[in-house]
C-alpha positions as CSV (number, residue, x, y, z in Angstrom):
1,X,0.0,0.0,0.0
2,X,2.6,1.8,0.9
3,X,3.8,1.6,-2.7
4,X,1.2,2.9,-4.6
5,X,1.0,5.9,-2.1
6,X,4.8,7.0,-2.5
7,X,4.2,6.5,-6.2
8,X,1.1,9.4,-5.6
9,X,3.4,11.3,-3.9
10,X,6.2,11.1,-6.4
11,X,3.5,12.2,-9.7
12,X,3.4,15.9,-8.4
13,X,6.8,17.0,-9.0
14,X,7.1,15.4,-12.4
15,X,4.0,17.5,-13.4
16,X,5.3,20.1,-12.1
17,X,8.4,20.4,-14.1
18,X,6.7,19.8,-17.2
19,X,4.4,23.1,-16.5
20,X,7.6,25.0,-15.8
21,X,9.5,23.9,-18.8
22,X,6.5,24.8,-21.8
23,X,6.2,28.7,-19.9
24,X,10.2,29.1,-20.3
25,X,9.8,27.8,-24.0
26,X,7.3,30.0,-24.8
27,X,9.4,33.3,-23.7
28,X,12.4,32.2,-25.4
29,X,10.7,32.1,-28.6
30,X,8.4,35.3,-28.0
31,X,12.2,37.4,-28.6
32,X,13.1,36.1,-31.8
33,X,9.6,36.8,-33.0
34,X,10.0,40.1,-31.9
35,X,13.5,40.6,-33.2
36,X,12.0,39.3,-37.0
37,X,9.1,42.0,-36.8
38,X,7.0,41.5,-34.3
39,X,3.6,39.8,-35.6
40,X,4.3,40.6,-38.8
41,X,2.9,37.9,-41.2
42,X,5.4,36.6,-43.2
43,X,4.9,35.6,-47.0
44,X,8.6,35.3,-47.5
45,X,10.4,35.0,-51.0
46,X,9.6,37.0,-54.2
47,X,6.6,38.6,-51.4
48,X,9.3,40.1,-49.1
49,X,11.7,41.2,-52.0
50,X,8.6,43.6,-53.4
51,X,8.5,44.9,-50.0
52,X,12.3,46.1,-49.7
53,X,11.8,47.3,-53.1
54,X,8.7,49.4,-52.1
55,X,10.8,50.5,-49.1
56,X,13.8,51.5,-52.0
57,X,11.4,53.4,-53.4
58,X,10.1,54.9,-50.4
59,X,13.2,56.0,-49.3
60,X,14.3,57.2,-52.8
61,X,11.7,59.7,-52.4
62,X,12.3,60.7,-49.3
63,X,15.6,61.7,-50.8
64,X,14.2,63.7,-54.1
65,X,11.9,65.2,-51.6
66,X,14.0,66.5,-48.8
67,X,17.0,67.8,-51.8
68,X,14.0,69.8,-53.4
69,X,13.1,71.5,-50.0
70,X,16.2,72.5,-49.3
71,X,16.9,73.9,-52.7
72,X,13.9,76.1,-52.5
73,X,14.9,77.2,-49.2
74,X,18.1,78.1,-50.7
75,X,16.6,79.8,-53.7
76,X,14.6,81.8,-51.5
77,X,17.0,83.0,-49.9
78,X,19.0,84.2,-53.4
79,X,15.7,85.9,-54.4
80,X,15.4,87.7,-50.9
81,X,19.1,89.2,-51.4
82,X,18.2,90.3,-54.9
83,X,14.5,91.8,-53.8
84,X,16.7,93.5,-50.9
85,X,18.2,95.4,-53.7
86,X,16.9,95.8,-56.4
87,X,13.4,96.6,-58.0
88,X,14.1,96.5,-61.6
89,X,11.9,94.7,-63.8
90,X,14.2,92.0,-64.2
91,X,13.9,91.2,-60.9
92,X,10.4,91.8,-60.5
93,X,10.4,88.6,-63.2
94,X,12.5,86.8,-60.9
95,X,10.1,86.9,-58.0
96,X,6.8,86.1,-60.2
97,X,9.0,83.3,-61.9
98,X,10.1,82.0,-58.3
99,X,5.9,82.0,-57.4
100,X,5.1,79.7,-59.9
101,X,7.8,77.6,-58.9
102,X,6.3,77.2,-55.8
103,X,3.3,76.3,-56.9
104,X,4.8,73.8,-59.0
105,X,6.5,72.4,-56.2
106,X,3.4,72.2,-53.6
107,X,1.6,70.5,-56.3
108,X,4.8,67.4,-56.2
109,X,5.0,67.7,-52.6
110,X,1.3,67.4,-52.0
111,X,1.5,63.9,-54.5
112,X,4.2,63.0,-53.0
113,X,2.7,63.2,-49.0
114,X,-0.2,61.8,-50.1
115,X,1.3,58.3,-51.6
116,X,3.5,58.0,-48.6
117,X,0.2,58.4,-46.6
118,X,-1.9,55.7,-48.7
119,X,0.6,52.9,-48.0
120,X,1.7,51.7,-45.2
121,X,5.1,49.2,-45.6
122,X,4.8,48.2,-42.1
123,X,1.8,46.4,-42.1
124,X,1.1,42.8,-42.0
125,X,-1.1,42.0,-44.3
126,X,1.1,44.0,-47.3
127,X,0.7,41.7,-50.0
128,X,2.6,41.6,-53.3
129,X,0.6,43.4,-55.7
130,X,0.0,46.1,-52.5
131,X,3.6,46.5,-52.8
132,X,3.8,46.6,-56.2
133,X,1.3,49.8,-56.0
134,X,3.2,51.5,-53.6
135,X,6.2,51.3,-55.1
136,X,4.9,52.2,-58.8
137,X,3.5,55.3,-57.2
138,X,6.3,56.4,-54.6
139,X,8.8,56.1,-57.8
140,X,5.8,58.4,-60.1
141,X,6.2,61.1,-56.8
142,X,10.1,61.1,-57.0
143,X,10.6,61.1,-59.8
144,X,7.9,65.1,-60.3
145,X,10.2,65.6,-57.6
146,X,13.3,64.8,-59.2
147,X,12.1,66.6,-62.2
148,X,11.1,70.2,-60.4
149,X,14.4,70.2,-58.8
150,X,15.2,70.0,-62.1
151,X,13.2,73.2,-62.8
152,X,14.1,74.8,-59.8
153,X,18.2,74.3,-61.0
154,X,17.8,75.5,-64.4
155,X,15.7,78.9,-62.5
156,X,18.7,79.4,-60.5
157,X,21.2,79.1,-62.9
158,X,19.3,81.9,-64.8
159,X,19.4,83.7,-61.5
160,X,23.1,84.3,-61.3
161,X,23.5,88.1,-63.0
162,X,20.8,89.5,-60.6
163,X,22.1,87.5,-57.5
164,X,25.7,88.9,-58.3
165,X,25.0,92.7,-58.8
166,X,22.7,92.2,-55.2
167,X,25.5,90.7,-53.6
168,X,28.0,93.1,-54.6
169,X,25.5,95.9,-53.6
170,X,25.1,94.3,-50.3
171,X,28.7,93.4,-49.4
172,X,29.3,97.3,-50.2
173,X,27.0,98.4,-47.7
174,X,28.0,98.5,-44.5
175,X,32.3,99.8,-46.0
176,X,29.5,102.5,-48.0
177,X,27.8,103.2,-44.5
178,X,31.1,103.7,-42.5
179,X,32.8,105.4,-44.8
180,X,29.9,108.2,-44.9
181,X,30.2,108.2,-41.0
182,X,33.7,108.8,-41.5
183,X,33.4,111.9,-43.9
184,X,31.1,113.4,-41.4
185,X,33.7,113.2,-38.4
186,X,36.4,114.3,-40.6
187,X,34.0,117.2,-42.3
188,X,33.3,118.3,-38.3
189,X,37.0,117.8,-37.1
190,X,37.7,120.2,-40.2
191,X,35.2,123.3,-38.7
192,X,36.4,123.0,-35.6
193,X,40.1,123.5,-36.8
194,X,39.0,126.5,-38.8
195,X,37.5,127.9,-36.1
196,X,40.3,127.7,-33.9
197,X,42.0,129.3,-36.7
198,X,39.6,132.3,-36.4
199,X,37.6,131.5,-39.0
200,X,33.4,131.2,-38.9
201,X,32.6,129.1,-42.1
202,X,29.1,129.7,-40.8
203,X,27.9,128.1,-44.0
204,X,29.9,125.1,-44.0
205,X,28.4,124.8,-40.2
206,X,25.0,124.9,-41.6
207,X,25.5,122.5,-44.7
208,X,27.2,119.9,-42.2
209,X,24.0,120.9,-39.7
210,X,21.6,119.6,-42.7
211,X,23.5,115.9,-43.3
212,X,22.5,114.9,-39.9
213,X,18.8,113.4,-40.5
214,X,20.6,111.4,-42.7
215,X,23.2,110.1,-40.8
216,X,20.4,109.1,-38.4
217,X,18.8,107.3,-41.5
218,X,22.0,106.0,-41.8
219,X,22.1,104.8,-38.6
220,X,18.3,103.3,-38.5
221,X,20.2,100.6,-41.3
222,X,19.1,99.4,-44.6
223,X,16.5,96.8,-42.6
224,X,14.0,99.6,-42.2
225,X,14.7,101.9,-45.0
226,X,16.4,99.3,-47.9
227,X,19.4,98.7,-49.4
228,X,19.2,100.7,-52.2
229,X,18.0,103.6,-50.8
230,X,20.6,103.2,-47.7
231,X,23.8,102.8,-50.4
232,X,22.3,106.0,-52.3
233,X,22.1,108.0,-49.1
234,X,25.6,106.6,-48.5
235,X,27.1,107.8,-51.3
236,X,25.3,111.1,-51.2
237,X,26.7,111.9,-47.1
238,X,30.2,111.0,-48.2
239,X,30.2,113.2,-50.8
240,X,28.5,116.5,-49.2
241,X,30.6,115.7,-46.3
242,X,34.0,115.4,-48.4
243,X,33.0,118.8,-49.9
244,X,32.1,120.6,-46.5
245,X,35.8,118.9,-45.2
246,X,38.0,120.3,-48.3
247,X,36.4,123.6,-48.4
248,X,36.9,123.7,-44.4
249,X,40.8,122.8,-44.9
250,X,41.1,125.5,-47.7
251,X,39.4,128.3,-46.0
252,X,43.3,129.4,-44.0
253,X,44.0,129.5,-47.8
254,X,41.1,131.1,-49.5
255,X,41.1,133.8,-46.5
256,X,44.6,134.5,-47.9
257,X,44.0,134.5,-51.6
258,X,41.1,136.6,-51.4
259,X,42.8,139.6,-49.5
260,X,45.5,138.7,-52.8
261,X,43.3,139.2,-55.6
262,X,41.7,142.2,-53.8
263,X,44.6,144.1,-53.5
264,X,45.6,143.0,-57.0
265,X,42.1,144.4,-58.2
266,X,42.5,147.2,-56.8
267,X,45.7,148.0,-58.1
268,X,44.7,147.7,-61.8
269,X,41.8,149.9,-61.2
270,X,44.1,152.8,-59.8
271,X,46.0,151.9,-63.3
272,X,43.1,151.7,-65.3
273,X,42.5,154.8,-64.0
274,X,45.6,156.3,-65.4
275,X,46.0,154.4,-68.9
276,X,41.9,155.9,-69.4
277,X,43.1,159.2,-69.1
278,X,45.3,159.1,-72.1
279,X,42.7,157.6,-74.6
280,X,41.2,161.6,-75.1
281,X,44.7,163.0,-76.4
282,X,44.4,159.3,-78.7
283,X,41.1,160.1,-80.1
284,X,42.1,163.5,-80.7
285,X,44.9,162.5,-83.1
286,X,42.4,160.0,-84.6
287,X,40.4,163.0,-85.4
288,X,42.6,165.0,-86.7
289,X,44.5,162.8,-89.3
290,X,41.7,160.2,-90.3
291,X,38.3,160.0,-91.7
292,X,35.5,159.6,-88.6
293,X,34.6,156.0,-90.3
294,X,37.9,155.0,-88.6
295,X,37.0,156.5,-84.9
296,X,33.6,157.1,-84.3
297,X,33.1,153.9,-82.6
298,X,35.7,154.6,-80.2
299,X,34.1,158.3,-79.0
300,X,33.0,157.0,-76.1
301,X,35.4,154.8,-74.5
302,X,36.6,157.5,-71.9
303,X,33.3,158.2,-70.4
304,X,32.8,154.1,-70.8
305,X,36.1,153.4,-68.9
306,X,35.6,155.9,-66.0
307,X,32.1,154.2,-65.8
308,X,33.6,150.7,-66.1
309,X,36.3,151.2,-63.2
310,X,33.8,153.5,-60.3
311,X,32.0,150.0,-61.2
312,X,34.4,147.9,-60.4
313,X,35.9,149.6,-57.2
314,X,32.4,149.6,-56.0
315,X,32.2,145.3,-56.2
316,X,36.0,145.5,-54.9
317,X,34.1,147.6,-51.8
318,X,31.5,145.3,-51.5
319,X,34.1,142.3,-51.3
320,X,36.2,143.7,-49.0
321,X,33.2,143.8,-46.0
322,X,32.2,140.2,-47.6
323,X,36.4,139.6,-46.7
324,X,35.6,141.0,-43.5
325,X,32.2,139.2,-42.7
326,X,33.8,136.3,-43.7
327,X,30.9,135.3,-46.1
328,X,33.4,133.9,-48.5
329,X,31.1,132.7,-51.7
330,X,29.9,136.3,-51.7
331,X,33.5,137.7,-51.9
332,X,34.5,135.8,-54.8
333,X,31.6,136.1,-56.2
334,X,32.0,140.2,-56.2
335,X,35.7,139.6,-57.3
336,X,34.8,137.9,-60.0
337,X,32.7,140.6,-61.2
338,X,34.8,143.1,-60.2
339,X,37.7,141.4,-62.6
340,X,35.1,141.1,-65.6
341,X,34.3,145.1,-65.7
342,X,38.3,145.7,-65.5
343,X,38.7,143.1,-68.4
344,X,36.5,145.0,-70.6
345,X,37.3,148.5,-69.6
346,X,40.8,147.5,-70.4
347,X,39.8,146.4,-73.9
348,X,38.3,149.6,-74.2
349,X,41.0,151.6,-73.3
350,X,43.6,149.5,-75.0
351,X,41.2,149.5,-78.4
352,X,41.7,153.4,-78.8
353,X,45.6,153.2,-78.8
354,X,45.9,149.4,-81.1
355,X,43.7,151.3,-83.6
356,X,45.8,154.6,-84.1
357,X,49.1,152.6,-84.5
358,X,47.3,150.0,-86.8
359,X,45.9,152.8,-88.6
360,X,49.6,154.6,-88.5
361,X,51.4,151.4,-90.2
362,X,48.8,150.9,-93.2
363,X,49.1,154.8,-94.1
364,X,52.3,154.6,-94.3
365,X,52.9,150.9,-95.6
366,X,49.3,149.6,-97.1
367,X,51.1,147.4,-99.7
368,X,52.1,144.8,-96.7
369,X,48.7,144.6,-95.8
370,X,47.6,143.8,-99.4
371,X,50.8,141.4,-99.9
372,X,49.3,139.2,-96.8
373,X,46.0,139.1,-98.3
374,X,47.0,138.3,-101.7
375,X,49.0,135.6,-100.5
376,X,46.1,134.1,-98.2
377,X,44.1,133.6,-101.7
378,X,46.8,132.3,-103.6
379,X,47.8,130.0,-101.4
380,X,44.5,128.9,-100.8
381,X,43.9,129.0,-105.1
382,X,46.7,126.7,-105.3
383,X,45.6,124.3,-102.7
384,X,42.0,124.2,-104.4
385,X,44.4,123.0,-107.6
386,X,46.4,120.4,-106.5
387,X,45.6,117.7,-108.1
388,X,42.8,118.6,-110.1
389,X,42.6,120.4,-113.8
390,X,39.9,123.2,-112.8
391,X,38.9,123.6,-109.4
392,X,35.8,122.6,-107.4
393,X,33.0,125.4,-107.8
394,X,32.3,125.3,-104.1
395,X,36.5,126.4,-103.8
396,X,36.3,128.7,-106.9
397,X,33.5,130.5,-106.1
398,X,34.5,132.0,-102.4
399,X,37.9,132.8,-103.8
400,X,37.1,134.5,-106.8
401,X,34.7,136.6,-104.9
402,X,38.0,137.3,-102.4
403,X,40.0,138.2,-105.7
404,X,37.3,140.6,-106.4
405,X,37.0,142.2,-103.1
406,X,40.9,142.8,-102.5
407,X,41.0,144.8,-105.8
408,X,38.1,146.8,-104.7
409,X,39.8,147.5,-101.0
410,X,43.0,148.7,-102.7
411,X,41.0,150.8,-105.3
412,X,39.6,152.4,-102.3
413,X,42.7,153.7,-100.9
414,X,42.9,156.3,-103.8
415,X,39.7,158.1,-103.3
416,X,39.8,161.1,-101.2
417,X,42.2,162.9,-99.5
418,X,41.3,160.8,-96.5
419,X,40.8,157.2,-97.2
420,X,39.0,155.3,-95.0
421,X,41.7,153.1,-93.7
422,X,39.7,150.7,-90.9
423,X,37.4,149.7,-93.7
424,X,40.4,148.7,-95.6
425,X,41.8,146.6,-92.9
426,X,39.3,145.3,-91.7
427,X,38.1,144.3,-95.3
428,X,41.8,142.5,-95.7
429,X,41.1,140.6,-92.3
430,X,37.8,139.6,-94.0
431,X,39.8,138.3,-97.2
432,X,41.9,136.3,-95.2
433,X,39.5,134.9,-93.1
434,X,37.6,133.6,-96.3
435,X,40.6,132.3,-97.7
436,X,41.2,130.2,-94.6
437,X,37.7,128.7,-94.2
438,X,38.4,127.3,-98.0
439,X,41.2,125.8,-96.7
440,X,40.1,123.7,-93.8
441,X,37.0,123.1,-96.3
442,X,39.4,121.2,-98.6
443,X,42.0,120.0,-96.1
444,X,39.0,118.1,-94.1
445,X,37.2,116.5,-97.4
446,X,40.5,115.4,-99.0
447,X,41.5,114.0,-95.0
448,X,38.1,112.0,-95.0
449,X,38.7,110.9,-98.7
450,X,36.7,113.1,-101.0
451,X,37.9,114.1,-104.3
């Protein structure tokens, strides 16, 4: 009895170790599955192979899609440099052109999203011609992706002129900026050393005054008020400023020159003064010993140069308190003036005493004013010659009229006791004149090849 009993009591543990054993089976299996993709059901062979390739495929566009992003990020940035910039129409093409890319590449994106979302490689009950389907269509979405980015390339290529004057603009801006900033110190540093020198340049104070609302444009930067305009305003400070700074470093000198040149006026008036007094004893001996054709004209040049120099030394006044005030544009300004009514009060003066010797020498001499003038004609006759056997009628005709004239100028001399030499020499001068224009008529057709 006892056997059976101890062979009860022995049945237990063997039971026992076959319920432990199947439970520690089970979890060392349960790994492996998960290692080989969980539950995944597996139709293995050609099945899994079109899986992997739908997973190439997947990938592949992945790829196509994430190079096209970043290229349009890129190319957004080239066409906010050249926008920055510039507003021509060019690159107003350049932005629209850049839109419709955009659209185009939503449109690929969007097909591209959407056949990633419609299958799903992971799932277990993928079957072949599932695969098949995604891969035929995740290859169709890389390959519009592949081909905008093909687009987008081409776009960017086209891009390059534009880009490059915006980045050249934009990599001058900030030297452009700085050096206007600079001008404007130096301009200031300039006053003040003038005006420790004595010297107001009040107006130089006030044209450096009216750059500062630019430099504070300036200094707002080109974010709020643009390249362009900022590189213009730029350019424009620097050079105001550079003028303001030079005229500032010559004002020790122009204080100088301008006492110079007054003192120098002033002396040719006071000689003016003197030289006018002798035209009246000059028109006197005009009178007496020539016709009035060859002195009328010249009557009034004493009461015109006595005008002509109270003129003058009244500007030279007026300069001297400009000198004084320091408003240095006005001084010159005045000296300048003065210098023009001595010019031509000189001429008048010295008009009176070139025409009585002129007159003098072609009374006593006439025939070396004729010889000149004859040989102006011939010379010019045998120019209008060379080379040809009768001359050209637009030569022929202005010198035989010159011929004509010089024989009636000297024919003139021997009527009346007083002939009226200044019409004679001035005819002559005429002569020759005419002669001279047929000259450089022929001299510049034969020189461009005309015959």
């Amino acid at each position: 009895m006892g056997g059976p009993g101890k062979g009860a009591d022995a049945a237990p543990p063997s039971f026992l170790r076959l319920a432990l054993v199947v439970p520690l089976l089970a979890f060392a299996v349960l790994p492996a599955a998960f290692a080989s993709g969980g539950n995944r059901r597996w139709f293995g062979g050609r099945g899994e192979s079109q899986r992997a390739e739908a997973q190439a495929a997947k990938d592949d566009a992945a790829a196509a899609f994430y190079e096209l992003d970043t290229a349009q990020r890129d190319l957004r940035i080239s066409i906010e440099t050249i926008t920055a910039v510039d507003d021509s129409p060019g690159a107003r093409r350049a932005v629209d052109g850049f839109t419709a890319l955009g659209r185009r590449i939503d449109e690929v994106s969007h097909a591209y999203i959407t056949a990633v979302d419609a299958h799903d490689l992971d799932r277990d009950e993928l079957d072949a011609a599932t695969a098949n389907r995604a891969r035929a269509d995740l290859t169709r979405a890389k390959e519009e992706l592949v081909r905008v980015k093909a687009e987008l390339d081409r776009f960017e290529q086209g891009l390059g002129p534009l880009l490059d004057t915006a980045e050249t603009r934009l990599a001058r801006l900030v030297p452009a900026v700085e050096r206007a900033r600079e001008a404007l110190r130096n301009a200031s540093t300039a006053l003040d050393t003038a005006r420790q020198a004595g010297l107001r340049a009040d107006d130089l104070a006030t044209r450096l005054a009216r750059l500062g609302p630019d430099l504070t444009l300036l200094n707002e930067g080109a974010g709020r008020h643009g390249v362009t305009e900022t590189l213009q305003r730029a350019d424009r400070v620097l050079r105001d400023a550079e003028a303001i700074r030079t005229e500032a470093e010559r004002l020790p000198e122009r204080a100088a020159e301008t006492g110079k040149r007054l003192v120098s006026l002033r002396t040719r008036a006071e000689a003016l003064t003197t030289r006018a007094g002798g035209v009246e004893p000059v028109l006197s001996e005009l009178r007496r010993r020539f016709s009035a054709d060859c002195w009328q004209d010249l009557q009034y040049v004493p009461a015109q140069a006595a005008d002509g120099v109270r003129q003058a030394e009244e500007k030279l006044t007026e300069a001297a308190k400009a000198r004084d005030e320091q408003r240095w544009p006005d001084a010159t300004s005045l000296l300048a003036t003065a210098r023009a009514l001595l010019n031509s009060t000189d001429e008048a003066v010295s008009a009176a005493g070139d025409r009585l010797r002129r007159l003098d020498a072609v009374a006593k001499d006439p025939q070396a004013e004729i010889d000149r003038a004859r040989f102006a004609v011939r010379d010019a006759q045998r120019l209008a010659m060379a080379g040809r056997h009768t001359p050209d009628p637009r030569h022929a005709r202005p010198l035989d009229d010159a011929v004509a004239r010089l024989d009636r100028a000297v024919a003139s001399l021997e009527e009346g006791r007083h002939p009226d030499y200044w019409h004679f020499l001035t005819e002559l001068e005429a002569i020759r004149a005419s002669a001279a224009r047929v000259v450089e008529q022929i001299r510049e057709e034969r020189g461009g090849g005309h015959r």
